[in-house]
Every structure is written in structure tokens, then in C-alpha cells.
N, C-alpha and C positions, 0 to 999 in steps of 0.2 A: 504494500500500500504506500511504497515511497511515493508512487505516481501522484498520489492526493498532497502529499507534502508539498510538490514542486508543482503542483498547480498552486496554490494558498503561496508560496514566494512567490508566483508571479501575479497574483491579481493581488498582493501585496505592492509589490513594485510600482503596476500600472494604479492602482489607487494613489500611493504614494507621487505620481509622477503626476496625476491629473490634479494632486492637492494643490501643487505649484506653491504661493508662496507662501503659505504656516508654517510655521516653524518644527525642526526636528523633530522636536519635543510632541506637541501638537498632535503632528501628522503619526508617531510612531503608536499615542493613546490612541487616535481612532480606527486606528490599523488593529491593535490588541483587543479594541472594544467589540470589533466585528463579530468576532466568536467563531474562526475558524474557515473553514470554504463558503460555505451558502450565505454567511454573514459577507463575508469578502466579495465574493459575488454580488450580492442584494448591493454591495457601497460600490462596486463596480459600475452595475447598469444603470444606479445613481447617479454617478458623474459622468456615466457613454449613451445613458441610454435605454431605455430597457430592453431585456430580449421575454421571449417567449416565458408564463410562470413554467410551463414544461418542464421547458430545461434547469427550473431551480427545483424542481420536484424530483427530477433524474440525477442531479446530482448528490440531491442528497439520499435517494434508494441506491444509487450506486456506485458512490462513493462514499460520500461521508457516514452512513450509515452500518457499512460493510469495512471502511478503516478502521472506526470506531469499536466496534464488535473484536475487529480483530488485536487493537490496543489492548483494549478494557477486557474485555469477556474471553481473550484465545481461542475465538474462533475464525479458524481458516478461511475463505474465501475460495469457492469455489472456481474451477478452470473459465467455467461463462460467464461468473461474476466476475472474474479479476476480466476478462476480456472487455466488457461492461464500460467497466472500471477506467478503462486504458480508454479504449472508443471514447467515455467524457472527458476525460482530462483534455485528450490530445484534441479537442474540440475547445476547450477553452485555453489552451495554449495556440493554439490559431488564430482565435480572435484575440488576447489580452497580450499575447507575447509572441508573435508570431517571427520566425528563424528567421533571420535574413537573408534575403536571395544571392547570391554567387553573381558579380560583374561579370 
């Protein structure tokens, strides 16, 4: 469930980067206040926009719900869940942090 970690740095980052001018301080409480991906997310579509509730519904059945599980409670994640899992992320890594193209 790294995958969920490295999504939450990057709508970390891009929250952090749309806050522009507040201060470090500031910007790092309302980052911690979110409460993880779907909170990061919700201050995400805040400052970009919103997308679809869907996709804050799927993120949290599949990811955060199933990271969580497997923190807290050691439960595994399934081969179709962790696939799941990856399919969201790398979908919000596309939109919030998308790789830089190749000159």
C-alpha cells in the first residue's frame, strides 16, 4: 500500500503548491488537517476544481480503506484489490503530479 502513501505526497505537494503565498507554517497545518488521501483530495478539487464524488468514493473503497485495514487490522489486500489500488492512484498521479514528458 506504498502506492496510497505516494499518492497523499503528491496531492500534498500540489495542495501545497496551489496555496502559493501562506506561509510554511500555515500551509504544512492545512496539509496535516486534511486527514490523509480523501481529505487531500476533497482540498485538492478545492483549489483545481472538483472532479467527479465517484472518484472520492473509489478512492476511499480502494484505497484508503484497504491501506488502512492493512496498517491497522493486518489485513492483506487482495491480488484485485491491490490492482484496484494501483488503477487509482496512478489516476491521481496523472492529474495532480503528472511525469514529465521526454524533449
Amino acid at each position: 500500500m506504498n502506492a496510497a502513501a505516494a499518492a497523499e505526497v503528491a496531492l500534498a505537494e500540489f495542495v501545497y503548491v496551489k496555496l502559493g503565498s501562506v506561509s510554511e507554517r500555515a500551509g504544512e497545518r492545512v496539509i496535516r488537517n486534511a486527514s490523509g488521501i480523501v481529505g487531500l483530495l476533497q482540498l485538492a478539487e478545492d483549489l483545481d476544481g472538483p472532479v467527479a464524488a465517484s472518484r472520492r468514493n473509489r478512492i476511499s473503497a480502494r484505497v484508503s480503506g484497504p491501506r488502512n485495514d492493512a496498517a491497522h487490522r493486518g489485513i492483506t489486500p487482495s491480488e484485485s484489490g491491490l490492482a484496484d489500488a494501483l488503477t487509482e492512484v496512478q489516476d491521481l498521479l496523472d492529474r495532480y503530479a503528472p511525469a514529465p514528458t521526454p524533449d
